[in-house]
C-alpha positions as CSV (number, residue, x, y, z in Angstrom):
1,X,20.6,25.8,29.8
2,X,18.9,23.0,31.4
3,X,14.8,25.0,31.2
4,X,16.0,25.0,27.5
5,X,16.6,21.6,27.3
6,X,13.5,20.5,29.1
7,X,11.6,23.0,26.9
8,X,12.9,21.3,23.9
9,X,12.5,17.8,25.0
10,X,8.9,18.7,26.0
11,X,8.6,19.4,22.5
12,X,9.6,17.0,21.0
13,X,7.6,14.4,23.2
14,X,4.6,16.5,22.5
15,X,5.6,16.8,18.7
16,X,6.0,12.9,18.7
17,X,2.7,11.5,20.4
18,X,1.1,13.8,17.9
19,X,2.8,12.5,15.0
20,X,2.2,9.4,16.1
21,X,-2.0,9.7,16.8
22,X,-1.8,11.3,13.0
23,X,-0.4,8.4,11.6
24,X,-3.1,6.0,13.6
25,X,-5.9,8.0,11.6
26,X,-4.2,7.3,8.6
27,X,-3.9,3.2,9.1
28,X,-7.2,3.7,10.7
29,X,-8.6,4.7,6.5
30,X,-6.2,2.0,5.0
31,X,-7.5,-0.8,7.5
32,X,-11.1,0.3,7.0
33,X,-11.0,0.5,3.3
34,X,-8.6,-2.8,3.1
35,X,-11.7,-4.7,5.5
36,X,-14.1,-3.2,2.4
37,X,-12.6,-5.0,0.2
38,X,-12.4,-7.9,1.4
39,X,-16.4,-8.1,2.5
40,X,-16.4,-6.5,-1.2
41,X,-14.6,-9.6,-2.6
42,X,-16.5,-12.0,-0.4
43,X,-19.6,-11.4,-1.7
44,X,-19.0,-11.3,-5.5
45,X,-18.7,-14.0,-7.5
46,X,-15.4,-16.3,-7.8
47,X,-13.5,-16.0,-10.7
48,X,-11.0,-18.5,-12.5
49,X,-7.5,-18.1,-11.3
50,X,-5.4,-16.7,-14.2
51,X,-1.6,-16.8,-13.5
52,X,-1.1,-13.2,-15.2
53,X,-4.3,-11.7,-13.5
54,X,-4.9,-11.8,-10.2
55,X,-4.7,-9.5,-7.0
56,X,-4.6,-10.0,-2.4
57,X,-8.5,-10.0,-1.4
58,X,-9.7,-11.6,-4.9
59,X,-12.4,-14.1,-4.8
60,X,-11.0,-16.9,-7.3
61,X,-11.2,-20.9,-7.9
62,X,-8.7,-23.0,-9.2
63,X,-8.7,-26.2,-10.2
64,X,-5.2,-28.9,-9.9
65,X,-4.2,-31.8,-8.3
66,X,-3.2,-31.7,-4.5
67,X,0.3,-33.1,-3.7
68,X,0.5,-36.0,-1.0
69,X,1.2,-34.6,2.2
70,X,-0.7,-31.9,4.3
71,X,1.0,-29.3,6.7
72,X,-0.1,-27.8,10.1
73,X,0.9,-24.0,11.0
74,X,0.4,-23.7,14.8
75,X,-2.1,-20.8,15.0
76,X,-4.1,-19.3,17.9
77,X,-7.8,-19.7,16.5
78,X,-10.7,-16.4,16.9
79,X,-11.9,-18.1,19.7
80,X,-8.6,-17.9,21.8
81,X,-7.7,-21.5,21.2
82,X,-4.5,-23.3,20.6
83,X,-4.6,-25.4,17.6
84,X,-3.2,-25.8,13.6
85,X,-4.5,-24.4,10.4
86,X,-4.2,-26.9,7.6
87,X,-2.5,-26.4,4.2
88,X,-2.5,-28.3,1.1
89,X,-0.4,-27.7,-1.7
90,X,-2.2,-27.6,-4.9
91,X,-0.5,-28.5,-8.2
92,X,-2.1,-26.1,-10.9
93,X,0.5,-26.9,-13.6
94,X,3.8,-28.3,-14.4
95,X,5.9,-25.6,-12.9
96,X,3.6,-23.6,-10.4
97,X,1.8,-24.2,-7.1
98,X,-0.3,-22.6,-4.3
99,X,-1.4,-23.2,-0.6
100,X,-4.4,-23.6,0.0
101,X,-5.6,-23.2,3.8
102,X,-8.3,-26.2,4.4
103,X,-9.5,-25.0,8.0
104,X,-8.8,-24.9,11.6
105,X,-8.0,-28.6,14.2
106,X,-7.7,-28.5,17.6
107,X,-5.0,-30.9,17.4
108,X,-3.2,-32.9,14.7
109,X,-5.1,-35.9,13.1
110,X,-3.2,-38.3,11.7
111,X,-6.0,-38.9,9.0
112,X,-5.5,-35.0,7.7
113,X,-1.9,-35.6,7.4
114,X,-1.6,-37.2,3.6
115,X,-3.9,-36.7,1.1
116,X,-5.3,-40.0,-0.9
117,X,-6.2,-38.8,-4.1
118,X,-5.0,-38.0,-8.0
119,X,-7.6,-36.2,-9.2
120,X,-8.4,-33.0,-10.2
121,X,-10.0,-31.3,-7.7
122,X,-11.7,-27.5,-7.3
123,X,-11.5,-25.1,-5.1
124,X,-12.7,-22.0,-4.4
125,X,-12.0,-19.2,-1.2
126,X,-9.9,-15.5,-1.3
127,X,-6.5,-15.0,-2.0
128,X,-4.7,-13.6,1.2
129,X,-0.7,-12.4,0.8
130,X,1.3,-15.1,1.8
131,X,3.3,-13.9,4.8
132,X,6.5,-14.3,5.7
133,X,7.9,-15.4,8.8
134,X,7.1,-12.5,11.7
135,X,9.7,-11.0,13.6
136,X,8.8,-13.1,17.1
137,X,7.7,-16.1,15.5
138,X,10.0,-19.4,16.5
139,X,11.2,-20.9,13.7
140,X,10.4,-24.8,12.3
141,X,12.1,-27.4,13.7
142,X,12.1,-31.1,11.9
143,X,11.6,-32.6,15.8
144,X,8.1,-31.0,15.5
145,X,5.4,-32.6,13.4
146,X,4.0,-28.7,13.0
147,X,5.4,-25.5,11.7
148,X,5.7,-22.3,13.3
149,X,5.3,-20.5,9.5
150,X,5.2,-22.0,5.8
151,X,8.8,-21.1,4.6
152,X,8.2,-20.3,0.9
153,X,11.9,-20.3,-0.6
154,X,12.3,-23.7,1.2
155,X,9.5,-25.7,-0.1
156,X,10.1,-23.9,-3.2
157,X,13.6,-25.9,-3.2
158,X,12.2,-29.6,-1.8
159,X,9.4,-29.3,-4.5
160,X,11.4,-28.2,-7.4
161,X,8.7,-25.6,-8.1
162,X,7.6,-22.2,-7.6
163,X,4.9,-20.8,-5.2
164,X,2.3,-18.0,-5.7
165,X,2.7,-15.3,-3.2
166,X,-1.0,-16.2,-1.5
167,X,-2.8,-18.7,0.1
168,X,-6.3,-19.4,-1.2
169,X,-8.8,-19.6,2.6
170,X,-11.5,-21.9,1.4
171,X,-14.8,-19.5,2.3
172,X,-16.8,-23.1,2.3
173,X,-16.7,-26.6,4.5
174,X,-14.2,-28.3,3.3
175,X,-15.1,-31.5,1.5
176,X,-13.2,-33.8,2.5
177,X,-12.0,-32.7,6.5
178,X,-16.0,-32.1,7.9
179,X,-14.5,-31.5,11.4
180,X,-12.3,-28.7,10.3
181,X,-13.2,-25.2,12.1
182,X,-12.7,-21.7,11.1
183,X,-14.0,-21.8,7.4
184,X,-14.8,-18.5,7.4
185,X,-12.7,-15.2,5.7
186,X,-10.5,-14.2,7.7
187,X,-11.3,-11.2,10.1
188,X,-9.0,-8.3,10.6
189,X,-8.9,-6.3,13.4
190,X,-9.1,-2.6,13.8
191,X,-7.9,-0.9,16.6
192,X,-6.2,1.7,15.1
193,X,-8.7,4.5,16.3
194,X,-8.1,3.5,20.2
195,X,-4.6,3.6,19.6
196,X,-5.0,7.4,18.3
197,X,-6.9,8.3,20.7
198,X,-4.0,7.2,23.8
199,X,-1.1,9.0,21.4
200,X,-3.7,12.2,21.5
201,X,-4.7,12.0,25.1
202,X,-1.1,11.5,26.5
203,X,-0.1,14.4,24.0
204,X,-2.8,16.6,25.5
205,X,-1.8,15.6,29.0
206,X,1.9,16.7,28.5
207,X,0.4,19.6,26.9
208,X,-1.2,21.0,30.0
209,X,1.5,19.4,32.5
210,X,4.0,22.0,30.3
211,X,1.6,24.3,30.7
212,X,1.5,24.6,34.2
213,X,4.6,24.4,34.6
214,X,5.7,27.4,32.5
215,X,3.3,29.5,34.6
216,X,4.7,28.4,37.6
C-alpha cells in the first residue's frame, strides 16, 4: 500500500512540474507577442483619444485641462531605486478623466505637487491598463504624503467623476517637470522561458530519481 502511494504521488509531482513548464511556454508566446505590441505601438504614429475607440498598448494624445493637485505612487525605478512616479489627472470633458503618468522623482518636490495652470494642454504617450491594487502592496494612508496605489473607485467618489481604465506614460520629457526620470515606455520583463526550463529540469530530475528507484 504504501509503494502505491509513493508511485502515485511520484506521479503526480512529475505530472505537475510538467504541467506547470507547459504553461510557462505558453505565457512565454503571450509575453513575447504582448512586448510586440507595445514596440509595435511605440513606433506608430499617435492617434486622437476617442472615448468609444481605444485599446491597452495604443499610442494616443489627448488634449484637457489638468486638475490642481499631482499624486506620487511609491515605485521602485529600472535602475533599482526608491522613488515616486508622478500622476496628473487630466480633465478631458465634463464627466470623464484619465491619469496621466508625468515621470519618475527621486524624492517628493514640493514644486510637482499642485499644478498652476487652466489651460488646455496636450499630451501624448501609450495607454497602459490601469492596475489595481496587488495582492502585497500596503495600502494608502492619509499620514503619508504618497500612495502605495492609485485607488480608482475612491477618487472616482472625491472627484464626482469617472476614470478611464488606463494611464497614458508620456513617451516624451515632460514639459513642464525637466528633472523627471523614466520617460521612457515601460519595459516588461520576460522570464517566463527560465522559469520553464526549472519546472522541466526538476521534472526530469524526479523522473530519473523514480527511475532508479524502481529498478532498485
Amino acid at each position: 500500500m504504501k509503494k502505491l502511494f509513493f508511485n502515485l504521488f511520484s506521479i503526480l509531482i512529475i505530472f505537475l512540474l510538467l504541467s506547470l513548464g507547459v504553461w510557462q511556454l505558453v505565457r512565454l508566446q503571450w509575453k513575447q507577442d504582448l512586448i510586440f505590441e507595445i514596440k509595435n505601438s511605440a513606433n506608430k504614429k499617435a492617434k486622437a483619444f476617442q472615448s468609444h475607440n481605444h485599446k491597452n498598448f495604443q499610442k494616443v494624445k489627448l488634449k484637457g485641462k489638468l486638475l490642481k493637485k499631482n499624486y506620487f505612487i511609491y515605485r521602485l525605478s529600472e535602475k533599482g531605486k526608491y522613488g515616486f512616479d508622478l500622476l496628473s489627472v487630466l480633465q478631458l470633458d465634463s464627466s470623464n478623466l484619465i491619469l496621466i503618468k508625468r515621470g519618475w522623482a527621486r524624492k517628493i518636490d514640493n514644486s510637482m505637487k499642485l499644478n498652476n495652470t487652466e489651460e488646455t494642454l496636450m499630451f501624448e504617450g501609450v495607454l497602459y491598463p490601469l492596475k489595481e491594487k496587488g495582492l502585497f502592496t500596503p495600502d494608502n494612508s492619509s499620514k503619508e504624503n504618497f500612495l502605495y496605489y492609485f485607488d480608482k473607485q475612491k477618487f472616482e467618489q472625491e472627484l464626482n467623476n469617472k476614470f478611464y481604465p488606463y494611464i497614458l506614460v508620456q513617451d516624451k520629457k515632460d514639459l513642464k517637470f525637466s528633472n523627471l526620470e523614466n520617460k521612457q515606455i515601460v519595459k516588461i520583463s520576460n522570464n517566463h522561458l527560465q522559469y520553464a526550463v526549472t519546472w522541466f529540469v526538476l521534472a526530469i530530475g524526479i523522473i530519473i530519481a523514480f527511475w532508479f528507484y524502481k529498478r532498485k
